[in-house]
NUKE-134878 format. One line per 5 residues: number of its first residue (from 1); for each residue x, y, z of C-alpha. Coordinates in steps of 0.02 Angstrom, whole numbers. Layout:
<balos>
NUM> X/Y/Z; ...
</balos>
This chain:
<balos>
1> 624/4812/2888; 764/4847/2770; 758/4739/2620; 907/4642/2541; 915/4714/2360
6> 889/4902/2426; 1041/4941/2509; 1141/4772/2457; 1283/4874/2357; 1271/5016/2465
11> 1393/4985/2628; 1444/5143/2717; 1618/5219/2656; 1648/5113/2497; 1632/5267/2419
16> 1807/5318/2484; 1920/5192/2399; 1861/5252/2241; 1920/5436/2224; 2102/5363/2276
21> 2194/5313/2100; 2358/5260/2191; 2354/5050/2154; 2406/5018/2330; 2251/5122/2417
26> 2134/4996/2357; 2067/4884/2472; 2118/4682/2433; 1974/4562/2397; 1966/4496/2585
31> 1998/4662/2668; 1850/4736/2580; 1746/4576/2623; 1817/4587/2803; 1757/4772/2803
36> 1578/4722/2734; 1581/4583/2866; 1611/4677/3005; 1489/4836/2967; 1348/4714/2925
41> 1389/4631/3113; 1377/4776/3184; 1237/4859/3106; 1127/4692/3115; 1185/4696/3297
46> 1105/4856/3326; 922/4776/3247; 952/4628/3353; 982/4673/3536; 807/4768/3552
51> 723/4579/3481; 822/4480/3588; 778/4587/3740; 586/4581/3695; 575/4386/3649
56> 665/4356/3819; 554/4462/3907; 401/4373/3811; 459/4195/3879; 475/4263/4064
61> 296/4374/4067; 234/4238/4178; 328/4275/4321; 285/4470/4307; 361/4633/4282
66> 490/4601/4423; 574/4470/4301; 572/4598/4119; 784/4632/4135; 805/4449/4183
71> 716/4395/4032; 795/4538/3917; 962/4461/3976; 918/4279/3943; 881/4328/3774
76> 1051/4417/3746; 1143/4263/3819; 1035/4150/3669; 1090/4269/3567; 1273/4255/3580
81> 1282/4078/3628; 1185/4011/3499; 1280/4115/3372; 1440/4069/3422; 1386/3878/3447
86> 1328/3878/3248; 1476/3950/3187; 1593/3854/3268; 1497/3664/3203; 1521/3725/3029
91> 1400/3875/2974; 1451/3918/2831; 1320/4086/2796; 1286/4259/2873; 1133/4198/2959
96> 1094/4256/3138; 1013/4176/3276; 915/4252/3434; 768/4180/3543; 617/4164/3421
101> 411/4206/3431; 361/4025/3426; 480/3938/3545; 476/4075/3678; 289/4084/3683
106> 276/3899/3688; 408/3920/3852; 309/4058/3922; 144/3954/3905; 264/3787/4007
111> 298/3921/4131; 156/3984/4162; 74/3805/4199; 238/3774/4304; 188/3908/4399
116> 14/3863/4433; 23/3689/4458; -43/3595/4585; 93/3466/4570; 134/3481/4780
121> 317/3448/4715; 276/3619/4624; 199/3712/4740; 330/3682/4903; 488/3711/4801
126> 401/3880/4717; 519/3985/4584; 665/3899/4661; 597/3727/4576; 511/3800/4442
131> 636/3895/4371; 780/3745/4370; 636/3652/4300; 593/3744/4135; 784/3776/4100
136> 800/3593/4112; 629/3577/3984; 749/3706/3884; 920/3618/3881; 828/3440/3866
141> 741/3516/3703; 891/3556/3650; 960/3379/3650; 809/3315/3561; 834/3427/3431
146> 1021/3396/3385; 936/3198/3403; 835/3255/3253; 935/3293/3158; 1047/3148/3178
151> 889/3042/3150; 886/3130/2985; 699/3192/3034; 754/3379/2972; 696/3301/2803
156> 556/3227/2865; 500/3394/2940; 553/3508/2830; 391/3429/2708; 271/3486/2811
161> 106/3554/2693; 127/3720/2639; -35/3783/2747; 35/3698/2917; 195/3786/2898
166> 95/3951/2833; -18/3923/2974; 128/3908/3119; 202/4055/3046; 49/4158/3048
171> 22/4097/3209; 197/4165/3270; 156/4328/3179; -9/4349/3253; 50/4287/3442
176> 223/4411/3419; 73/4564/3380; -33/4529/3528; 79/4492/3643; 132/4700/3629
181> -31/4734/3685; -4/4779/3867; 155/4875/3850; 73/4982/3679; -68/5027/3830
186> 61/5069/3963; -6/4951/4085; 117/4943/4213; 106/4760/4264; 149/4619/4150
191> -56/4569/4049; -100/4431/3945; -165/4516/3802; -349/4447/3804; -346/4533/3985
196> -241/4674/3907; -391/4689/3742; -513/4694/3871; -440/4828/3975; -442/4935/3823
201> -536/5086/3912; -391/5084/4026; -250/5108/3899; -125/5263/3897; -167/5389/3776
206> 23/5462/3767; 66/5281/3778; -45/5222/3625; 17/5403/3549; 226/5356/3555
211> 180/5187/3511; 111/5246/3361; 224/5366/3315; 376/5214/3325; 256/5114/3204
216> 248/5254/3057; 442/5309/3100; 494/5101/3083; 387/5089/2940; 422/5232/2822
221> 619/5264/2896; 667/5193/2714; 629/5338/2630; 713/5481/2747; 856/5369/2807
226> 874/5208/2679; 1052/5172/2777; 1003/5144/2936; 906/4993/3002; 716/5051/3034
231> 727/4951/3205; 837/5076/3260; 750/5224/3204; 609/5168/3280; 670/5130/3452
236> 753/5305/3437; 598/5399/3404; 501/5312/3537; 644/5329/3660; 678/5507/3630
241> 456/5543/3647; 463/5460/3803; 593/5562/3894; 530/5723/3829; 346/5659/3878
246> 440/5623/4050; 534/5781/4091; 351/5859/4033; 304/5810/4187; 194/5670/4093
251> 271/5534/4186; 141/5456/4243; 50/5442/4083; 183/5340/4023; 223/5149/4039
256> 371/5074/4129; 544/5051/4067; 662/4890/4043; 709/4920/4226; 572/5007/4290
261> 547/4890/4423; 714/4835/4526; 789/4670/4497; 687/4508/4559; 745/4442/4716
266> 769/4277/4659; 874/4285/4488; 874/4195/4324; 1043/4109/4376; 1196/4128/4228
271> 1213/3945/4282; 1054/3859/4313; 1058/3749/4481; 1064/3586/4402; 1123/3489/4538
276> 993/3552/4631; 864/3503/4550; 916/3327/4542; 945/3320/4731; 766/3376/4750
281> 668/3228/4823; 511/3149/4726; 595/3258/4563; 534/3082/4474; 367/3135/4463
286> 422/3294/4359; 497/3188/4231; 325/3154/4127; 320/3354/4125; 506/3396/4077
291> 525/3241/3940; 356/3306/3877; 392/3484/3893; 567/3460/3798; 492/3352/3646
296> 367/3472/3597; 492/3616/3617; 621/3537/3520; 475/3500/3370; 430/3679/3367
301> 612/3741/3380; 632/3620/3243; 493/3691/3117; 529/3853/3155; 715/3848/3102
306> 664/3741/2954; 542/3878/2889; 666/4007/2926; 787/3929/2834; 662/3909/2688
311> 608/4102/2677; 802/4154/2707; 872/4056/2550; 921/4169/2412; 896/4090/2220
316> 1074/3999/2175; 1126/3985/2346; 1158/3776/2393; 1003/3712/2473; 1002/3700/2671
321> 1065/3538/2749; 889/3526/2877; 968/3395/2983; 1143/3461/3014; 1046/3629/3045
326> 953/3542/3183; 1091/3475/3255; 1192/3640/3272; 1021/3725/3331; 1028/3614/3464
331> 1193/3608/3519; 1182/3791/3555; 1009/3783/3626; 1099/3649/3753; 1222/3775/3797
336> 1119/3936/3786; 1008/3841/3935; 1159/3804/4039; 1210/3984/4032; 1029/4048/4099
341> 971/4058/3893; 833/4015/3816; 803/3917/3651; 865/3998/3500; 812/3988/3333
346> 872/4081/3141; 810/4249/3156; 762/4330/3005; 747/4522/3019; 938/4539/3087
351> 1004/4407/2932; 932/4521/2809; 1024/4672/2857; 1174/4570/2874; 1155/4549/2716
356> 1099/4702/2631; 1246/4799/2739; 1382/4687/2650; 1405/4527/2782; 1418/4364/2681
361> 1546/4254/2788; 1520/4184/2970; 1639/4337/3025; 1479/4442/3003; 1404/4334/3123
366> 1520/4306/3247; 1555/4509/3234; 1368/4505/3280; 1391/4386/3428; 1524/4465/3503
371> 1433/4643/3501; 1289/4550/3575; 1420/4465/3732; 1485/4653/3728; 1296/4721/3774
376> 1282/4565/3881; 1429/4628/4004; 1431/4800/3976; 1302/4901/3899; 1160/4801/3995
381> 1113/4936/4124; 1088/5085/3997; 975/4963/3887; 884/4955/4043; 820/5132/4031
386> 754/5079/3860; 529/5097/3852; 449/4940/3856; 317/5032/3732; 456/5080/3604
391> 517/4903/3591; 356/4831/3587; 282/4948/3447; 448/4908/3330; 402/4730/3357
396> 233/4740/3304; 313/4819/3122; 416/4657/3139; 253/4552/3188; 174/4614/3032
401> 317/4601/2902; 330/4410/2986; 147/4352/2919; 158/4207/2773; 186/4300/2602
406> 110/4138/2527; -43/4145/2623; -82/4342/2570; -53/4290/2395; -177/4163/2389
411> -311/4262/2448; -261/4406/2316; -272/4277/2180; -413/4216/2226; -530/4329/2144
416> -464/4290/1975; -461/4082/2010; -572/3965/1932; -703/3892/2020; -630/3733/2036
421> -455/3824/2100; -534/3930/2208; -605/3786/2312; -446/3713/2312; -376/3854/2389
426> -521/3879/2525; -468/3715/2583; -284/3773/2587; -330/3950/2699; -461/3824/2810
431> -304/3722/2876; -191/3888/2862; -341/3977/2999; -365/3796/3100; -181/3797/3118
436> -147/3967/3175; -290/3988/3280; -251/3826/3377; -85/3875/3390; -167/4037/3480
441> -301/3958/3574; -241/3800/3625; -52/3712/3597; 79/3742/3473; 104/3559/3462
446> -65/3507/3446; -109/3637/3314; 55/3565/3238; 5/3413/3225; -187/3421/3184
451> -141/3525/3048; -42/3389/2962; -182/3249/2995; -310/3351/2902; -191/3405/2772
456> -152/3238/2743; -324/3186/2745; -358/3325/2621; -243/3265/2483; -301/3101/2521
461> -486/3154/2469; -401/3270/2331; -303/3097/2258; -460/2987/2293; -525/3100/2166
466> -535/3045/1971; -381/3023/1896; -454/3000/1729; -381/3130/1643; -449/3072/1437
471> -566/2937/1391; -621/2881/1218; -686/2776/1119; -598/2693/962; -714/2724/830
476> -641/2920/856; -468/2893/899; -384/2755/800; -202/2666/825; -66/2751/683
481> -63/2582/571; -136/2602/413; -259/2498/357; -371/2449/191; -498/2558/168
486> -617/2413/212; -544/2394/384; -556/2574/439; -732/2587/391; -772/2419/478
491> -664/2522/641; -799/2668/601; -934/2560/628; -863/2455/788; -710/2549/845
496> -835/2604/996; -827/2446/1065; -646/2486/1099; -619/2595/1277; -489/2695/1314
501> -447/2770/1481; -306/2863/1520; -246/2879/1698; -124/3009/1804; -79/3001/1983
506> -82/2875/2102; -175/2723/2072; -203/2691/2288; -337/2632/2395; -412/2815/2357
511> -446/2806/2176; -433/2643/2107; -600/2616/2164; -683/2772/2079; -569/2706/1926
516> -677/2514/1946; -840/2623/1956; -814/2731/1806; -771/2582/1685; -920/2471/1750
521> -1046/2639/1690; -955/2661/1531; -983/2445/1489; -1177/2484/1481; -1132/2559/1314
526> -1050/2401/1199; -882/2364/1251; -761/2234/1216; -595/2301/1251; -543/2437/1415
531> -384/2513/1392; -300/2576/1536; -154/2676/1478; -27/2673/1666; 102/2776/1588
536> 66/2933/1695; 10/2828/1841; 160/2886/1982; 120/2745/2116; 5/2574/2106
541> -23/2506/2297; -92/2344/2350; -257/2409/2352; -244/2495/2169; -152/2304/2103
546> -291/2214/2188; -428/2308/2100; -338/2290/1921; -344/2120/1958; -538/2132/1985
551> -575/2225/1850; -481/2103/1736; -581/1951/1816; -725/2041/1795; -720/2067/1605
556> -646/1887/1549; -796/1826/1633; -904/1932/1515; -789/1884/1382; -700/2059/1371
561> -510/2091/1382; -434/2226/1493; -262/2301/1410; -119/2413/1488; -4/2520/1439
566> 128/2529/1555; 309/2614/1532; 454/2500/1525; 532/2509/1637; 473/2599/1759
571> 411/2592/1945; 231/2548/1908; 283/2410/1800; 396/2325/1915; 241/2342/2045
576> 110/2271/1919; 243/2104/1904; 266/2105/2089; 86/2103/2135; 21/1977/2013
581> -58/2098/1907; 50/2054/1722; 17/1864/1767; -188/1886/1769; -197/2002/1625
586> -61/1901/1518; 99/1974/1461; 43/1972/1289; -94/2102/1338; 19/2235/1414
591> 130/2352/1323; 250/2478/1283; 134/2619/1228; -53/2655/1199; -42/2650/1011
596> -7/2456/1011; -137/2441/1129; -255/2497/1014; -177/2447/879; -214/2247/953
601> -381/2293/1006; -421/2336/833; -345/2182/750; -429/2086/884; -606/2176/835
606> -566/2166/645; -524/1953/655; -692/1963/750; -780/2044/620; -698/1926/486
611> -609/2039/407; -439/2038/350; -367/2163/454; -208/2062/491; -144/1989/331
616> -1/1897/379; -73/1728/317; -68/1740/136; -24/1850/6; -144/1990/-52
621> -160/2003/-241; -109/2159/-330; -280/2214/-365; -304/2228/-179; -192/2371/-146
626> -285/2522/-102; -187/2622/-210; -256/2530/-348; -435/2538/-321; -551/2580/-477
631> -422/2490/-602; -460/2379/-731; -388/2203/-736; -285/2295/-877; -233/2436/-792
636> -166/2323/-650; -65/2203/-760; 22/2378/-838; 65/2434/-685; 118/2262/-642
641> 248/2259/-743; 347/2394/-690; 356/2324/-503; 470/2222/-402; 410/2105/-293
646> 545/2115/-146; 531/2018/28; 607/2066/191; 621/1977/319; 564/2002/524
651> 657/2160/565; 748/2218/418; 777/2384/399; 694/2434/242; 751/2622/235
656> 835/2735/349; 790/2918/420; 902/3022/306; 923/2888/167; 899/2964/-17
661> 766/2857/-121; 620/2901/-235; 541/2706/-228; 340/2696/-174; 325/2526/-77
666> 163/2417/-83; 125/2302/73; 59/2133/-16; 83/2032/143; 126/2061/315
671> 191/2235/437; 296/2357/434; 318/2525/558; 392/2686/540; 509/2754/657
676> 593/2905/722; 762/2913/807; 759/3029/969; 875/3131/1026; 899/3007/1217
681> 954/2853/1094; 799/2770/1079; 662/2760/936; 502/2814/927; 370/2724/840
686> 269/2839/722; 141/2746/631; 119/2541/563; 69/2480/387; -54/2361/358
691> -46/2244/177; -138/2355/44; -79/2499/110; 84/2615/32; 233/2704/121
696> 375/2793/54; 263/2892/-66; 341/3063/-7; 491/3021/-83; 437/2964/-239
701> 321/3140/-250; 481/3258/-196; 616/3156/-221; 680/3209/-33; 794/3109/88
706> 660/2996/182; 579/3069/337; 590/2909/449; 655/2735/470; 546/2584/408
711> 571/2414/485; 484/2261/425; 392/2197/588; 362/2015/520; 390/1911/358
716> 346/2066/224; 312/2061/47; 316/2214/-69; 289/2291/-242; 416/2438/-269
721> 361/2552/-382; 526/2664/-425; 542/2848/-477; 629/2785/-644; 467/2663/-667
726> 333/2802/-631; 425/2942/-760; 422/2809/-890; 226/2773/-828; 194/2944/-842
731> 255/2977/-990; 160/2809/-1066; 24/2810/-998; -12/2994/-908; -199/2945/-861
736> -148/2796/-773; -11/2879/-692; -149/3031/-638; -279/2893/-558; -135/2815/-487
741> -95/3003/-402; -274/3022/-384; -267/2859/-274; -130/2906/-181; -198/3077/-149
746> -367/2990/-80; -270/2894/35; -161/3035/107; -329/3130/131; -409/3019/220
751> -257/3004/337; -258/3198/379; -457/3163/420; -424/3045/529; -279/3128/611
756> -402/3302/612; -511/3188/721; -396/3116/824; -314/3288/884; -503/3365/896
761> -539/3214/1022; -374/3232/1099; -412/3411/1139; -588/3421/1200
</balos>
């Protein structure tokens, strides 16, 4: 089949217009499109016909050779209906539309059963029932599917897994290659093609031999003849082998033609007899069997054309509106059945050389329709002279370039997968084979269907899965506030008594369990705090609320205290309020972001250890400061006196990001936090200081612009030490000012330490 970028810029006689200089020889903007419009109607026309013949014969094999022209035409009139119908409720692309694989062997299976049914209604009114009675399953599918897509299911539908739809289309691919079976043989009656596999020793060798020869001249016509569509190269070679086979005298060796047989005696009517049908007495009894037959038509029709839609898109183009696609599809499968047509459906092969031969406006389609109506009235009866084996061996290259891309690159990849991937993706080609060989096997519908329930049951057990993606323990990964050195070695020691779980995905029925289960193992180890970090968590239902609530009840009675971090606002948060779930933990246990989580557990641990880890109650002395540590009483009173004691109050800005200053700031009592200003508006916060600790010691080494905001985050007290103040210090007293460096230098180490740990934890 040609492809779009090969011959895309290539439409026959462009080349012309450019040896002509003279300004007025040159084709306008919309005459040249109007030119590439027409040529790639006509030439996508040409790929078309011979697949609209064969599908319509496919849907009709039921009733036997006798009925192959009557189905050939009933897939012309789809054809052109259908095309016109689209075009005319708003189309807006070059696609084409013809009778497709699915829908027409889902009809051909309805008529078959029609025809075998013991219904008596069936069985006295014979083909002159059962025929009125299928187009009516036709037209009737038709109206559901236009009802789709009002209903807005097209959505719906079109987010059906990625195996079903894989698994359908294989399934299509697969049925459109067997299918071929009888006529690649030459048997001369209509065979379904387990009888016609099974027949095998009976097959035509000369048959077999043109049907073979079609295949490699379809396949490779690229290279020798890159301008003309391979369809038609194909059906030439096998048409021209077949004669000369015939006037060989081989004739017999040879399967039938198109028209081999003369027309039926009772005709697909160009008007199906309606009317009729209604007048026919006890008809009530058919309706289970039409309503049925329509509904499942119309959902096949309708994931068909969705997929088709999907691998036609071209990168940039607008998405595809699934619903009012539905409803045009079924306008024009509502006509096509009232004109003796079958239902119609995007069809791929044909769009593509539209495209690649220059159409990109509806004219290239309707110039497509119309040839089709053309071939309709008056090239029918020479197309009837065309071999059955020829068009059957071009559509089994079409059959083969029709099976899911997706599914053959899974299986290449999966060689190279991880283990873990790889069983991921067995899963994937198990609902992929179930679908396709139901779809064979058994019903369309039911294959459909199924394939979705264990799908969904499938990413139910994949989501019930962990969806712990980090855990920790505090004693390795510590909140950003600085703290005495004291504290964090008291945090070394106990900081494992502080949990810390983070979660992604959905928090359902599914996994919120497993989620219960893996925090009561991890409390036979000392724990005193869980920390269940939400921000990642994309859905909380009932179930997932209920169990939060649990796990909270269960740890206050053991005298432990659950924590979240939940994003505000967000989806999960508004749940968490709704369902009772901020209530039972407390509002002053939930918050913004995982470091304050932490960063309470860890106050919370340190008041329990009695240790002054939150010194908002009095006023540290001097000597206190961890910047000071090793000094003499006398050391502490020089540096003393070149301080400033300076309070701020709750949620004064201190310094700003960008601010000049060369001042080193020691936290006597009460917090401050550092803070970054992001690029969306908001702030980030980067790290908290605890009393003891310093900030703003960057600028005093480098004299730079400071590298974030501080805010005081209560009532704060500080000694500023100033650049002036530590020159004068220096040049004083330089080995106070170098164990007052030496300090500093301590302190910044052991804050690149505990960072190093953090990220190593982080990362394993």
């Amino acid at each position: 089949m040609l492809k779009e970028d090969s011959v895309q810029d290539e439409v026959p006689g462009e080349e012309q217009a450019e040896v002509k200089p003279v300004a007025a020889a040159v084709p306008k903007p919309w005459q040249a499109s109007l030119r590439n419009d027409i040529v790639g109607g006509l030439v996508s026309a040409g790929v078309a016909i011979p697949l609209a013949m064969g599908y319509g014969m496919f849907a009709f094999i039921a009733l036997g050779n006798d009925y192959f022209p009557d189905g050939a035409l009933a897939g012309l009139v789809t054809a052109a209906i259908v095309g016109f119908a689209c075009v005319a409720l708003g189309d807006k692309s070059s696609n084409l539309y013809a009778p497709r694989v699915t829908t027409t062997f889902f009809i051909g299976i309805l008529l078959y059963h029609l025809v075998h049914s013991d219904m008596p209604i069936l069985k006295s009114g014979g083909l002159g029932l059962v025929i009125p009675v299928i187009f009516s399953i036709i037209l009737l599918g038709g109206v559901f599917q236009a009802l789709f897509g009002l209903a807005r299911l097209g959505t719906v539908i079109k987010h059906t897994p990625q195996p079903v739809m894989a698994g359908f289309q294989n399934a299509a691919a697969l049925i459109l290659l067997l299918v071929q079976t009888a006529n690649v043989f030459g048997f001369d009656k209509a065979t379904p093609f387990l009888q016609a596999l099974a027949n095998a020793h009976h097959a035509k060798p000369l048959s077999v031999a043109i049907a073979v020869a079609v295949i490699v001249a379809t396949w490779n016509s690229r290279k020798l003849l890159p301008r003309v569509p391979p369809i038609a190269v194909g059906l030439a070679v096998g048409t021209v082998l077949y004669y000369a086979f015939g006037l060989a005298g081989l004739g017999s060796a040879l399967g039938p033609t198109i028209g081999s047989a003369p027309f039926s005696a009772y005709k697909l009517p160009n008007f199906p007899q309606f009317g009729e049908l209604m007048r026919t007495p006890g008809i009530l009894s058919l309706a289970p069997t039409i309503v049925g037959g329509a509904l499942a038509l119309a959902l096949i029709a309708s994931i068909d054309a969705l997929l088709c839609a999907k691998i036609l898109a071209r990168p940039g183009e607008p998405k595809v509106d699934g619903d009012r696609l539905l409803m045009r599809l079924g306008a024009g499968n509502v006509l096509a059945a009232g004109c003796g047509g079958i239902t119609g459906g995007m069809n791929i092969g044909p769009s593509r050389d539209n495209r690649a031969f220059g159409g990109r406006t509806p004219v290239s389609a309707l110039v497509n329709a119309a040839t089709l109506l053309l071939t309709l009235v008056v090239l029918f009866p020479a197309l009837s002279f065309l071999p059955c084996v020829a068009i059957s061996a071009v559509i089994v290259v079409v059959a083969v370039q029709h099976f899911d891309p997706w599914t053959v690159r899974v299986i290449r990849r999966m060689g190279s997968s991880s283990p873990r991937h790889r069983r991921k993706v067995l899963l994937d080609l198990f609902v992929v084979l179930l679908v396709a060989t139901l779809s064979i096997a058994i019903d369309i519908v039911l294959a459909v269907f199924l394939g979705v329930a264990i799908a969904a049951l499938l990413f139910m057990v994949r989501m019930s899965r962990s969806i712990v993606r980090r855990q920790y323990r505090g004693a390795t990964v510590r909140s950003r506030k600085f703290r005495p050195l004291q504290d964090m070695e008291t945090l070394s020691r106990t900081g494992s008594g502080i949990l810390v779980m983070e979660l992604q995905g959905a928090l359902f029925f599914g996994s919120a369990e497993k989620v219960a289960n893996e925090i009561a193992a991890h409390m036979q180890q000392e724990t005193r705090y869980v920390l269940l970090d939400l921000r990642r968590v994309t859905e909380i239902d009932s179930t997932g609320s209920e169990i939060l609530q649990e796990i909270n009840t269960d740890l206050a009675t053991q005298g432990k205290h659950l924590l979240l971090s939940v994003a505000q606002p967000s989806g999960p948060a508004e749940l968490l309020a709704d369902s009772g779930v901020v209530d039972a933990v407390t509002r002053a246990r939930i918050f913004p972001d995982l470091d304050r989580a932490i960063a309470w557990a860890e106050d919370d641990l340190l008041r329990a250890e009695a240790r002054p880890g939150d010194a908002e109650q009095a006023e540290l002395a001097l000597e206190q400061a961890g910047i000071l540590a090793g000094f003499t009483a006398a050391e502490v009173a020089q540096v003393e006196k070149r301080l400033k004691r300076v309070v701020y109050q709750d949620g004064q800005v201190i310094f700003r990001e960008g601010d000049p200053g060369n001042e080193l700031f020691i936290i006597a009592k009460g917090t401050a936090s550092a803070s970054l200003r992001q690029a969306s508006g908001g702030d980030i916060r980067l790290v908290t200081f605890a009393p003891t600790t310093v900030f703003g010691e960057l600028a005093l080494l480098d004299a730079g612009a400071r590298s974030a905001t501080v805010t005081a985050d209560s009532e704060l007290v500080c000694y500023i030490l100033t650049g002036e103040e530590f020159t004068s210090l220096s040049e004083n007293a330089p080995a106070l000012a170098i164990k007052l460096l030496a300090n500093l230098a301590r302190r910044m180490s052991l804050r690149l330490r505990d960072a190093n740990r953090t990220i190593q934890q982080l990362e394993d």
